[in-house]
C-alpha positions in Angstrom: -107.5 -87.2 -11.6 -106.3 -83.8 -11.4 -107.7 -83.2 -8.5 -106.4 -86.3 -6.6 -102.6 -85.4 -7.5 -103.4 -81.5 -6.4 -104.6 -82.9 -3.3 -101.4 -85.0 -2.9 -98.9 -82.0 -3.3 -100.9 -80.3 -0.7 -100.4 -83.3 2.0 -96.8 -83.5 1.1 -96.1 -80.0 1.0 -98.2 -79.6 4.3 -95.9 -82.4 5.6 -92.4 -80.6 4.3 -94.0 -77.2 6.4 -95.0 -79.2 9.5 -91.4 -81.3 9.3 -89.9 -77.7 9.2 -91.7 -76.3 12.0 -90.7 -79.6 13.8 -86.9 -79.0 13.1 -86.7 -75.4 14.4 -84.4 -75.1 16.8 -86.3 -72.1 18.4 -88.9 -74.2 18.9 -86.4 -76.5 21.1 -85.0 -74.0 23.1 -88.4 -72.9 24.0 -89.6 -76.2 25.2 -86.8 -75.7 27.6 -86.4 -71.9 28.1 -86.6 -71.9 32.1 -84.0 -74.6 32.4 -81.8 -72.7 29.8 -81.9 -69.2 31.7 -81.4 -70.7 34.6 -78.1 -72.9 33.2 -77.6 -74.7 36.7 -75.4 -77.7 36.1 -77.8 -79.8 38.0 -81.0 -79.1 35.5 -79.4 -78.5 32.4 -78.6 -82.0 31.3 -82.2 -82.5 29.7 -82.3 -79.2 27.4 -78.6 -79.9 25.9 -79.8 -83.1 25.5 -82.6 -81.8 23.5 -80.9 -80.0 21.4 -78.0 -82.6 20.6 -80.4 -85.0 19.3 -82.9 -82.2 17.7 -81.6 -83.3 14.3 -81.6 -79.5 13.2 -78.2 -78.5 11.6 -78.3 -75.7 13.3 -77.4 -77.6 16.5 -73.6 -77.4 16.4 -73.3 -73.8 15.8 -75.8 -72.9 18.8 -74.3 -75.2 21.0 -70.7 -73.7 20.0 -71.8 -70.3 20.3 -73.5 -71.2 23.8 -70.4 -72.3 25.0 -68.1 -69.0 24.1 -70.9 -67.4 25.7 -72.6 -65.8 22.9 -76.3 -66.7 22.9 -78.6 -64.2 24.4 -82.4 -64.2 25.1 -84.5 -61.4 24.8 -86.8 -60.4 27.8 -89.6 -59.5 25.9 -90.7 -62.6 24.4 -87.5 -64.9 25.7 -86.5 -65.8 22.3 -82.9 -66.8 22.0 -80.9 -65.0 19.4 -76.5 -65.0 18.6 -75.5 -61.6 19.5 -72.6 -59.4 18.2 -71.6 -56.4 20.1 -71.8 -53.3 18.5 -71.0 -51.4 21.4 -71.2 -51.1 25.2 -74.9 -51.0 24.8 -75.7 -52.2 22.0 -76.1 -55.7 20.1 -76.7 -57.3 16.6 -78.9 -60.1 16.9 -78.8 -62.7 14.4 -82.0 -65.8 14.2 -80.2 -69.0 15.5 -82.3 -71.0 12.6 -82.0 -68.9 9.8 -78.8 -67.1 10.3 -80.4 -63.7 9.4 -80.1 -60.4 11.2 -83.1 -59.5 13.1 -82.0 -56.3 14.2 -80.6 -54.4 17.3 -81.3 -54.7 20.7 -79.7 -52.7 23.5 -78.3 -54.9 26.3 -80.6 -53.6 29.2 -83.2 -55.9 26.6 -81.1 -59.2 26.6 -79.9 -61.4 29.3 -76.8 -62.7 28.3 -76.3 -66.6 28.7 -73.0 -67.5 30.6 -72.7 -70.8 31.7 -70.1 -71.9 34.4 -67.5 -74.4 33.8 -69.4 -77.3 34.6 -72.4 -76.5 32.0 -69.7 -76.0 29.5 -68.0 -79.4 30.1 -71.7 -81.0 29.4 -71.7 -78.6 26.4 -68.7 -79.9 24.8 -69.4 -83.7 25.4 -72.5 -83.1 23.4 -70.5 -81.6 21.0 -68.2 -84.2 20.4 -70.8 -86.3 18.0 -70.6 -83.5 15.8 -67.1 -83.2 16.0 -66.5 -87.0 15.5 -68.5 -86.7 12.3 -67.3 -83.4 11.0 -66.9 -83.1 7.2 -63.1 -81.6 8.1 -60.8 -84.5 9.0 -58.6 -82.0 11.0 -61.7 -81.3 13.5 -62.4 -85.0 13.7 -58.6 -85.9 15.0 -59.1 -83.1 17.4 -61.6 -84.2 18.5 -60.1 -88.0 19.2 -57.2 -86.1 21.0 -59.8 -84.5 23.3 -61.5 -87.4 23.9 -57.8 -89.3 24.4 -57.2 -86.7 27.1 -59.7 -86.2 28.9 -62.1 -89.3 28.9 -65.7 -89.9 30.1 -68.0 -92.4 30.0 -70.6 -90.3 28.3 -68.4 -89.7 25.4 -68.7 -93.5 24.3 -71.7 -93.8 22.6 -71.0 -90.9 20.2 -67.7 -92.0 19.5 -68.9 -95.7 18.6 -72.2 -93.9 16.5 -69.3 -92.4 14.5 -66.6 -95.1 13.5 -69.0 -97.0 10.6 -69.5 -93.7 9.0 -65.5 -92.9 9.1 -63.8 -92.6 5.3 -60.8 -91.2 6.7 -58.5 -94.9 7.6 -56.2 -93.6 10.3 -58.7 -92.1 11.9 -61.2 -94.8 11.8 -58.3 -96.9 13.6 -58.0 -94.7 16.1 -61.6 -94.6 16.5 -61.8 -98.0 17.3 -58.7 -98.2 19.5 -59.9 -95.4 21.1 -63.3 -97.4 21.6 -61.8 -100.1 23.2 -60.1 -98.1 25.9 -63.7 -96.3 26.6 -65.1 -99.6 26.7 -63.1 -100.7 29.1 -63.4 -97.9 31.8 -67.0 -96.9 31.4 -69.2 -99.7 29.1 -72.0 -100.5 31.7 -72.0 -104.2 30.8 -69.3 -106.0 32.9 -68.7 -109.1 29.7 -68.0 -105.9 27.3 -65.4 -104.7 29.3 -63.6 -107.9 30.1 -64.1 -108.6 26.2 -62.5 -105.0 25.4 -59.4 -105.6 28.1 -58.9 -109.5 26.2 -58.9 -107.4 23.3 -56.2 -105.0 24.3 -54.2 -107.4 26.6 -51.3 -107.9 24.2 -50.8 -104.0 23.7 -47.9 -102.4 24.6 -49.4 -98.9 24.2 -48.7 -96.0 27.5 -52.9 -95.4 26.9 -53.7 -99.2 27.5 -51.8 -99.4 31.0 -52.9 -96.0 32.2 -56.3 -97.2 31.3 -56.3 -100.7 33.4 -54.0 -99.6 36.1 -56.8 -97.8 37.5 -59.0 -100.8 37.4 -56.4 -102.1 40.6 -56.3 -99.5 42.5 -56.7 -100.3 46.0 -57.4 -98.8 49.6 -56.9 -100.1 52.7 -59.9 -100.9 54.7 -60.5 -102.5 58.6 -63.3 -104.4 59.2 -64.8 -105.6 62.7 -66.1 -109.0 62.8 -66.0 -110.6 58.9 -64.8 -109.4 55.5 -67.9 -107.4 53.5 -69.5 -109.6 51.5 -70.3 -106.3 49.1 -66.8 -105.3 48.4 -64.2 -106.5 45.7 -61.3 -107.2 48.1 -58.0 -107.6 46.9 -56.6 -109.1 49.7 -56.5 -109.4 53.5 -53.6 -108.1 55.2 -51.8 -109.2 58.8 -50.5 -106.8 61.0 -47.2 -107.0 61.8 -46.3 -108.5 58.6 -44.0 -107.4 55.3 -47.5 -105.9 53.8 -49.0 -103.7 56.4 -46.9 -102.8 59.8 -48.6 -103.2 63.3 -47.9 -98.9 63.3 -49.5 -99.2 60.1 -52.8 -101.1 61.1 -52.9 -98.8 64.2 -52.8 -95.8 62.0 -55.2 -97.5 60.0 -57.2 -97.9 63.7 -57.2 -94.3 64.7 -58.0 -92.6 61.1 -61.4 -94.7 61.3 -62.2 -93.4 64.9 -61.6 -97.6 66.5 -59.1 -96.2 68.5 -57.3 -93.6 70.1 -54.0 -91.8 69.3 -50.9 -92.6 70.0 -49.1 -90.3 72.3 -45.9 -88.3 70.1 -43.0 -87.1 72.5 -44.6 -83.4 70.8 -47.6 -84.4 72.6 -45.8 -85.4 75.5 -43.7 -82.2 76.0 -46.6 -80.3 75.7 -48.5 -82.5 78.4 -45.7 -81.8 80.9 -45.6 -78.3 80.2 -49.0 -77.8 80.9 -49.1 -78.8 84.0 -46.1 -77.8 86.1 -46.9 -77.0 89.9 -44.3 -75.6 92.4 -41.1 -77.1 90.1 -42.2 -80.5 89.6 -44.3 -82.3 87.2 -46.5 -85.3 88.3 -43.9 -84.9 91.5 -40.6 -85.5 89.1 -38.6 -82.2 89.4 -38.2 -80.8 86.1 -34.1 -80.5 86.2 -34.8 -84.4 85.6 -37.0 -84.3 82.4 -34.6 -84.5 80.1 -33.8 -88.1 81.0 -37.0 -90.4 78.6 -37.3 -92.4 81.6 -38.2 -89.4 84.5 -40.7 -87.6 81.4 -41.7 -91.0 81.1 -42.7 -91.3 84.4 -44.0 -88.0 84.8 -46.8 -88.5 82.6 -47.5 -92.0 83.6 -48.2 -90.1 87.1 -50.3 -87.1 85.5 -52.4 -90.3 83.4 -52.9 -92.1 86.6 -54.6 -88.7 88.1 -57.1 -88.3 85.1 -55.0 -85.3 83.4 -53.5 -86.4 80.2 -54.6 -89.8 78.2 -52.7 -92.8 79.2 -49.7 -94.0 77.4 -50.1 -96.7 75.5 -48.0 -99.7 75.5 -46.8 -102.3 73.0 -49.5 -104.4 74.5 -52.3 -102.4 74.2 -51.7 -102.0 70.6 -51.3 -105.6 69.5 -54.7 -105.9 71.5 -56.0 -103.1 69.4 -55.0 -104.2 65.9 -56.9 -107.5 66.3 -59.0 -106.7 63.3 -59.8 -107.7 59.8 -57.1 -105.5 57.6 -58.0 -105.6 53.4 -57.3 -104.4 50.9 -60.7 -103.2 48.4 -60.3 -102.5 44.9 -61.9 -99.3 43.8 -63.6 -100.8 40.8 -66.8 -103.3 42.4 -66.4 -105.8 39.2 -64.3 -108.9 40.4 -64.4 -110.2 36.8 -63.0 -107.1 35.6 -60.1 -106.8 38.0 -59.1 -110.3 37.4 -59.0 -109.5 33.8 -57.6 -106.4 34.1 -54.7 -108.0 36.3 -54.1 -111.0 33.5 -54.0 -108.4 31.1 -51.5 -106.5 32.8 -49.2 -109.1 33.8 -49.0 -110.1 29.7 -48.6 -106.5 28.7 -45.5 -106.6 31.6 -43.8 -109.8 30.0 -43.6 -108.3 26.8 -42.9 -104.9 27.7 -39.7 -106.6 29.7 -38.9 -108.3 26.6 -39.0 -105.2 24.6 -37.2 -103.5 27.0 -34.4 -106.0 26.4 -34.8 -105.7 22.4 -34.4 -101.7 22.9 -31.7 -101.9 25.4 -30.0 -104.5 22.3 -30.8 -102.0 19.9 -29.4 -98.5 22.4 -26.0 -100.7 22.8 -25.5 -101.7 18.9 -26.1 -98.2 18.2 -23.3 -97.3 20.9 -20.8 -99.7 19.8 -21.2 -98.3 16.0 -20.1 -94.6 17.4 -17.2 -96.8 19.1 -16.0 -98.6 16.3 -16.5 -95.8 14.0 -14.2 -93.6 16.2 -11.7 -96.1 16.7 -11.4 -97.6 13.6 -9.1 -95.4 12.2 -7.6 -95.3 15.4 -7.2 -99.5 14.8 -4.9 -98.8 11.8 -2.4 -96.5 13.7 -2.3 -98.1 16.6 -3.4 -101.3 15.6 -1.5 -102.1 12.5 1.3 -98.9 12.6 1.8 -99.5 16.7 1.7 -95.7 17.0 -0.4 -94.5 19.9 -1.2 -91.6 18.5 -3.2 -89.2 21.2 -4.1 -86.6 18.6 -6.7 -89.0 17.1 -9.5 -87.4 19.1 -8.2 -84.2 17.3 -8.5 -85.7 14.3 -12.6 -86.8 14.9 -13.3 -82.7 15.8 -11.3 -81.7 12.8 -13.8 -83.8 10.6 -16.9 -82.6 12.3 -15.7 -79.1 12.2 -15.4 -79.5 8.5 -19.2 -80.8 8.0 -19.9 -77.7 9.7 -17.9 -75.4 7.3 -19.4 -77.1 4.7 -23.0 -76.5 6.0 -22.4 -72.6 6.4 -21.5 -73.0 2.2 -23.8 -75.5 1.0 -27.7 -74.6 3.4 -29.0 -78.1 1.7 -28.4 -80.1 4.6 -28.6 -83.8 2.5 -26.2 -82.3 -0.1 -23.8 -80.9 2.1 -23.5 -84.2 4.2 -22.6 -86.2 0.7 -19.7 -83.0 0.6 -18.3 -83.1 4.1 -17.7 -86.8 3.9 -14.9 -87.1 1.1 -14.2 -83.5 1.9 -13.7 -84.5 6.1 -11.6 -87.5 4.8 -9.2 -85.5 2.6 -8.6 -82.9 4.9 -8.1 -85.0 7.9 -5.8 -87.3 5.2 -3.7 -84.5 4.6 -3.0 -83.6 8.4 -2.2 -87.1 9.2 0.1 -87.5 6.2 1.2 -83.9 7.3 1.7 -85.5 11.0 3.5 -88.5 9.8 6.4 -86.7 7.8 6.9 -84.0 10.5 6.6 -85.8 13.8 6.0 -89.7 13.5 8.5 -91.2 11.1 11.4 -89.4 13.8 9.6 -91.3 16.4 8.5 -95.1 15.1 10.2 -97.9 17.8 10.1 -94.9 20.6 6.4 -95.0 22.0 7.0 -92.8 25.2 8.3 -90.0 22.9 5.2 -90.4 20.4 2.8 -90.3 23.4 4.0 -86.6 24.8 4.8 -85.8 21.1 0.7 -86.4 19.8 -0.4 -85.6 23.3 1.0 -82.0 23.0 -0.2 -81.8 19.3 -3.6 -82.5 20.5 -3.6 -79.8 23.1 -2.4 -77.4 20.2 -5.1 -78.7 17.3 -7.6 -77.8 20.4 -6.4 -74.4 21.1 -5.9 -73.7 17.5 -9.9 -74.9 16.8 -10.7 -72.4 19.9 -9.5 -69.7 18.3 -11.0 -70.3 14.7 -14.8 -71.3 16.3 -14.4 -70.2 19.8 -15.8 -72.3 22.6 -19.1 -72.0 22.1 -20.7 -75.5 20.1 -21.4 -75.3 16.7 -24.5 -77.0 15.0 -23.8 -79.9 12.8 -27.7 -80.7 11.3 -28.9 -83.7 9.6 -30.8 -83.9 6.7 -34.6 -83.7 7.6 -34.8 -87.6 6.4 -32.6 -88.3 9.4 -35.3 -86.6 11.7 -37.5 -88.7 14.0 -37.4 -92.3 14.9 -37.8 -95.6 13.7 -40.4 -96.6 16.3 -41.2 -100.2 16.6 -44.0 -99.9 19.6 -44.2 -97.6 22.3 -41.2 -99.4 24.2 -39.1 -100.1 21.1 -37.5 -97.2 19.1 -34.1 -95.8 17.5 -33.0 -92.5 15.7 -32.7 -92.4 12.5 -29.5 -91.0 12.8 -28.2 -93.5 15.0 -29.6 -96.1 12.0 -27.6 -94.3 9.4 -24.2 -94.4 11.8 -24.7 -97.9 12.1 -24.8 -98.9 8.6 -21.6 -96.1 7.7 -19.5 -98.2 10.7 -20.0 -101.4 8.6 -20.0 -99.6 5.0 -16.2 -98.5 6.1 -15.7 -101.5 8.0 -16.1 -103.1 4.3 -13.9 -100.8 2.7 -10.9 -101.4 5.0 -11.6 -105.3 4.8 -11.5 -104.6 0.8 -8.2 -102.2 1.5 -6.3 -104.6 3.1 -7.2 -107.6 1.4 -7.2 -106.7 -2.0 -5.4 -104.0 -2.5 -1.5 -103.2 -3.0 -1.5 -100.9 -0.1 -3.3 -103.2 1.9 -0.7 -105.9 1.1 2.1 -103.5 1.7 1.1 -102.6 5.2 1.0 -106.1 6.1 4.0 -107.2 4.7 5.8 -103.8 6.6 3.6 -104.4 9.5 4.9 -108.3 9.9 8.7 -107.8 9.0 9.7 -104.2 7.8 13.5 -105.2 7.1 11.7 -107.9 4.9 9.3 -105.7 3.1 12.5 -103.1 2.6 13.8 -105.7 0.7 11.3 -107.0 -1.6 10.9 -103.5 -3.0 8.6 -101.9 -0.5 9.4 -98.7 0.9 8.7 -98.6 4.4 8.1 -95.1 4.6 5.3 -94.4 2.0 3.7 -97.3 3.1 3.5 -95.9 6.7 2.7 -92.4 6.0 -0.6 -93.7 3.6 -2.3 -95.7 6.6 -1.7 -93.2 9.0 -3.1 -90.7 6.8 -5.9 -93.4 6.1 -6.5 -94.3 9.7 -6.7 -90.3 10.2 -9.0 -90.1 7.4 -11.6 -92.4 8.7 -11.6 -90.7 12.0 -12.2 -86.9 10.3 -15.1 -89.4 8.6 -16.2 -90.8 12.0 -16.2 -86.9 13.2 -19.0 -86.2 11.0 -21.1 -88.5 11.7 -20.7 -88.2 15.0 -21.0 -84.4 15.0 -24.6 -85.0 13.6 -26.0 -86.1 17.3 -23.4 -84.7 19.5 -21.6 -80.9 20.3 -19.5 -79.7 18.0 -16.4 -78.4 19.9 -12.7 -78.7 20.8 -13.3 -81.2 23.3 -15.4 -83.1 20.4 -12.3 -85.7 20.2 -11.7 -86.0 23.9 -14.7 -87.7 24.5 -14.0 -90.4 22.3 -10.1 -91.0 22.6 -10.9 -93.4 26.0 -13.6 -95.5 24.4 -11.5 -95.8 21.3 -7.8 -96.7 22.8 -10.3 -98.5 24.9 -12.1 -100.5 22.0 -8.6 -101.3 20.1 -6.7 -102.7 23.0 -9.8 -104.9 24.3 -10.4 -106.4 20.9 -7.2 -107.2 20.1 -4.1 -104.4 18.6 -4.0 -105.2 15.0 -7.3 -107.3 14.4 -10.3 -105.4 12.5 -12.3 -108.3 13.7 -11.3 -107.6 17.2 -12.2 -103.7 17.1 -15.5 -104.4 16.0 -16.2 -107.2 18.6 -14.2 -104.7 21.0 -16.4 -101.7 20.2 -20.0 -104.7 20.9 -18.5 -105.5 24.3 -17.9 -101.9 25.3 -21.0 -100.7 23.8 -23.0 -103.6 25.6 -21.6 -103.1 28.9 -21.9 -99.6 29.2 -25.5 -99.7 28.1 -26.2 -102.8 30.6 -24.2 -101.1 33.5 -26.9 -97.6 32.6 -29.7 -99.7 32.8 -28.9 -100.4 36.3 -28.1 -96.7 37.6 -29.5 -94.8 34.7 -29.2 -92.1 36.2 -25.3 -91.8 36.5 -24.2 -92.0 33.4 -20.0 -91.4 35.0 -20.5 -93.9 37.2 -21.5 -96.4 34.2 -18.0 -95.6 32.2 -16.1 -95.9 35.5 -17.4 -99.3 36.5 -17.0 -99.9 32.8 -13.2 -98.9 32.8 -12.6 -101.4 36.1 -14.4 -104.2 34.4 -11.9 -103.7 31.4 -8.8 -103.5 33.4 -9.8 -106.3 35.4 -10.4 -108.3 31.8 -7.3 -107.0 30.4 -5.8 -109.0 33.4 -7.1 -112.3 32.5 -6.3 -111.6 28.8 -3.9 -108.7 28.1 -4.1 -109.3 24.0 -7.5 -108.9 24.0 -10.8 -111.1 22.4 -8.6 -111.9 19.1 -5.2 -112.1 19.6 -2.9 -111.7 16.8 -1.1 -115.0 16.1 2.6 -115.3 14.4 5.0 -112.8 14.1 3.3 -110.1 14.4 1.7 -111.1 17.5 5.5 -111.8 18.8 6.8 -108.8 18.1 
């Protein structure tokens, strides 16, 4: 009994030892030695091959090193060692299997393995099933991003050998997604490829179009007597039509050698030149070559003696282009063009639908920055009927102040929470300061108030040049502003442009809750509506309108903030605002809330829709913008909600 389990240790452990031998990598290299020296890209496909699929673990590491060009073989016996230079002559040699140091060599010993670029391309392709299943997740999503970029059909079975063994769930998603797109430009089988494009047809992904447009690319072929019956054509063409030109077919004609080139007036001149005799070409004096007719029918007389190629008339080339004209697709499978082109023609219907949703979302974020900047300027002008030019002024006084703020405070979240109350008080307290020194002198005289703020806003630029200087100033968002709300790759918005959006309404609620149920909110309207009125039940006049001016100043040192957080802070900050927002109170309707905000959606829309058409001039967007207005102003000079009453009266 003894000796019977003896016996079986012996077989297994002869087994482990033979299994061992089996796994050496040295072993593998030998078998393919020749082809390895040599490294020829044309040979060396079966010993990479070999030792990709050798099982050894030892495998990654020699084909890395192989690749940085540190694998030598020693001329002696040719055994293949990693080697470390010591110096110019000498090298550390270390056992591929093992990982031991066998020793020194000097170079003259070794023959240095340095394969070109294409033996390192089939290098790292067998590399990449390693890659995909390294233990390091970092290595494995460079690896996908390799793949991602450069793509090749020899790269697909790894990368599907990999995705059931993936732990990791993002990457095992875009594994498979990346599997898909694989599939559908290199899977051999035709029904897996028109299974992986039904698969992907309803993405909206850059990767997915990039990887079918491809699939219908054509070329333009001729063909003499019928269509090839081995070709994936596209579609025949007619000469002379919309889709090819009869120039075009001709061209077509001459590159494939079936006929012979038009004659250029280049070719022409040179023609004529060449063969002057005794002042005269083809007997046409050459005083009268500069006439088209006399060259004309100089070389018609030079053709006609067998010295230059005949011209070739209109005739002679509708004769010639009496061909078959197609169009081929480069890829030979019908069934995968057709689905290819169904796919794309879905993806293109939703991507245009997107495209509308972003263009929605672009011009809702617009009209927020509008009605955010002219809010305040709704209650002065609006409610208060002063056009007050300074409130640009006002808007880069606030998002000066965020920035003051941020030089004190470095968190950028708390110093936001600051420079909003803090941009609102001090912007309060220069249009209170405003009201008492300039506006009350100058209510019921709107000329005078215009120069008056006008020349105030010059000064509250000058004086912000000489504080900051001209140079913008950095206004940062928090770091959970940073980024995107992404929807799909058509469909996206800033975060920051998210966060304006919900402040416009968030103040748009507080001066519905001001006015409505509050006492200064009740005494602006009764002084707005009848001021003689208001006078006498008590209300005085004055404090009522220096509060909402310095409110409506406040919001805009508010909206300057915000704004600041996207845009240049400068002096001109304000500038670039005062248009839209006189713009967005007086098309809404002066002294509506209601109207501002649907004021500030028709503006923002419009400008966004006019962009979308010229994208590319964004100046000439806000001018046609500014005609449409005028032109709608025409029809209806109080605007999308008129005031009704009194107040609209007066």
């Amino acid at each position: 009994m003894i000796r019977l389990i003896l016996a079986g240790l012996a077989l297994v452990l002869s087994g482990m030892i033979a299994s061992a031998q089996d796994a050496s990598l040295q072993l593998v290299l030998q078998e393919h030695r020749e082809l390895i020296a040599k490294s020829s890209r044309k040979t060396i496909a079966p010993a990479i091959d070999a030792i990709a699929e050798s099982g050894v673990p030892q495998a990654q590491t020699m084909l890395e090193q192989w690749a940085e060009k540190n694998i030598w073989m020693r001329k002696s016996d040719g055994m293949f060692f990693i080697g470390e230079k010591v110096d110019a002559k000498t090298y550390v040699l270390t056992d591929i299997d093992t990982d031991d140091v066998m020793g020194k060599a000097s170079k003259s010993d070794l023959k240095q393995l340095k394969p070109n670029s294409g033996v390192r391309a089939m290098i790292q392709t067998a590399l990449v099933q390693f890659q995909l299943s390294d233990p390091n997740p970092a290595r494995r999503q460079d690896s996908l991003t390799s793949i991602a970029r450069d793509p090749e059909g020899a790269l697909l079975a790894p990368l599907r050998a990999s995705i059931d063994g993936e732990t990791d769930a993002g990457l095992k998603v875009q594994k498979q997604r990346l599997e898909r797109l694989l599939t559908i430009g290199y899977d051999a089988v035709t029904s897996a490829r028109v299974a992986a494009i039904k698969d992907m047809s309803g993405d909206l992904g850059v990767d997915v179009r990039a990887t079918l447009n491809p699939l219908l690319v054509t070329t333009r072929e001729v063909a003499i007597g019928n269509l090839p019956q081995d070709r994936n054509i596209a579609r025949t063409l007619t000469p002379g039509s919309e889709a090819l030109s009869t120039a075009h077919a001709y061209a077509l004609l001459v590159a494939k050698d079936l006929a012979p080139p038009m004659t250029t007036r280049d070719d022409m001149r040179k023609a004529l030149a060449a063969n002057i005799k005794a002042g005269r070409v083809g007997g046409v004096p050459i005083a009268q070559l500069s006439m088209d007719e006399a060259r004309t029918r100089a070389y018609g007389a030079l053709a006609a003696q067998g010295l230059v190629p005949a011209l070739l008339t209109e005739a002679d080339v509708e004769a010639a282009v009496a061909h078959i004209f197609f169009e081929t697709y480069a890829e030979p499978s019908q069934e995968v063009t057709d689905a290819a082109a169904e796919a794309l023609k879905t993806i293109e219907l939703k991507v245009g639908a997107n495209q509308a949703l972003d263009l929605t979302l672009d011009a809702l974020s617009l009209a927020s920055i509008y009605f955010l900047a002219a809010i305040g300027l709704a209650i002065t002008f609006g409610v208060m009927g002063v056009i007050n030019m300074a409130h640009g002024e006002f808007i880069m006084m606030g998002a000066y102040t965020g920035y003051v703020v941020q030089q004190v405070i470095p968190d950028h979240t708390v110093s936001i929470l600051v420079a909003i109350p803090l941009a609102f008080a001090v912007t309060f307290a220069a249009g209170v300061a405003m009201e008492r020194l300039v506006i009350r002198w100058l209510y019921a005289r709107p000329l005078e108030t215009l120069l008056a703020t006008f020349g105030i806003s010059i000064a509250l630029q000058q004086l912000a040049k000489n504080i900051f200087g001209t140079q913008a100033r950095p206004l940062t968002a928090p770091g959970w502003l940073d980024g995107a709300w992404v929807v799909n790759d058509v469909v996206s918005i800033s975060y920051i442009r998210i966060a304006i959006f919900i402040l416009a309404f968030v103040f748009l609620a507080i001066f519905l809750y001001i006015m409505k149920r509050t006492r200064l909110g009740l005494e602006t309207r009764a002084v707005t509506q009848n001021p003689r009125m208001a006078a006498s039940m008590g209300i005085n006049p004055g404090r009522v309108n220096m509060l909402t001016f310095g409110l409506g100043s406040g919001i805009a040192g508010v909206a300057g903030v915000a704004i600041g957080l996207f845009a240049k802070v400068t002096s001109e900050l304000g500038s670039d605002y005062i248009v839209q927002s006189f713009m967005t109170v007086v098309v809404g309707g002066v002294g509506n809330i209601w109207g501002t905000l649907a004021g500030a959606a028709m503006i923002g829309f419009l400008q966004k829709g006019i962009e979308w058409f010229n994208p590319s001039n964004t100046l000439a967007a806000q001018t046609f913008m500014i005609v449409f207005i005028i032109i709608f102003i025409q029809f209806r000079p109080r605007g999308i909600i008129a005031l009704k009453g009194r107040a609209a009266g007066d």
